[in-house]
C-alpha positions in Angstrom: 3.6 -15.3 14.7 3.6 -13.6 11.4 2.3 -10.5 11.2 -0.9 -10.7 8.9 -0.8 -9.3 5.3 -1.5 -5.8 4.3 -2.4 -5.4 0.6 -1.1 -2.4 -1.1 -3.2 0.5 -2.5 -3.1 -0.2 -6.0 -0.8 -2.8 -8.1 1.1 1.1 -9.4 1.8 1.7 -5.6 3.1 -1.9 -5.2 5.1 -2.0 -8.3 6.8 2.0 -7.3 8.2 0.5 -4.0 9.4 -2.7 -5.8 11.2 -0.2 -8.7 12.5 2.3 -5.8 14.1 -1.1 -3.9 15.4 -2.3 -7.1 16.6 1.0 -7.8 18.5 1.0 -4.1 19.9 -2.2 -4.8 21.3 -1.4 -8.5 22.9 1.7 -6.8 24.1 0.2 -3.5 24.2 -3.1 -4.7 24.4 -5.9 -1.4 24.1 -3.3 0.9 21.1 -2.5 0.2 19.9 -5.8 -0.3 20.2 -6.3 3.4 18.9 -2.7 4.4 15.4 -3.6 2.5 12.0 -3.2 4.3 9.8 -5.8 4.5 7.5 -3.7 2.4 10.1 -3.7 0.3 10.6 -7.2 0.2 6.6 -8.1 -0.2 6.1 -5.7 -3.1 9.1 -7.0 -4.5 7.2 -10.0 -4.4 4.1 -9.3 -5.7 5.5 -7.4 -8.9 7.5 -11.3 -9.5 4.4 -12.6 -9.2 2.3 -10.0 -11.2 4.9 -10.5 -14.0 4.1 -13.3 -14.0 6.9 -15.6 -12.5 5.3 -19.0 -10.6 5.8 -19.0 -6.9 7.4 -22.6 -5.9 6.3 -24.1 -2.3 9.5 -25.0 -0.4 10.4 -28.6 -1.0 8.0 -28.8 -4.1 8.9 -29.6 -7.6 9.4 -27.1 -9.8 6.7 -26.4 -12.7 7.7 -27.1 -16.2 7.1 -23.2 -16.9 8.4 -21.0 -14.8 6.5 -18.0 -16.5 2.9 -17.9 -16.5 2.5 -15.7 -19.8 -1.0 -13.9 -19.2 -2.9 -14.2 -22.6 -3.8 -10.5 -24.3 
């Protein structure tokens, strides 16, 4: 079973583990892409989504727009 959620902090603390992965996989490249935590991983996922990128179900259709562009 799937260990439950733990939201981050602040959206800042989520998005400076997403930069420092990103960071670990521009330097290290695949490596580090496997070596990720899944902290790591989850915040990586949440900045996506805070940018604003769509999450897809599995087996769904994909959404016309991909970006959801957050009006100012």
């Amino acid at each position: 079973m799937a260990r439950d959620p733990v939201p981050f902090a602040s959206t800042r603390q989520m998005l400076e583990l997403a930069a420092r992965a990103l960071g670990r996989i521009d330097r290290d490249g695949v490596r580090a892409s496997t070596s990720l935590s899944t902290d790591e991983i989850e915040a990586m996922a949440g900045a996506l989504i805070h940018l604003g990128l769509m999450p897809i179900a599995p087996g769904a259709t994909a959404p016309e727009t991909l970006i959801n562009k957050k009006e100012a």
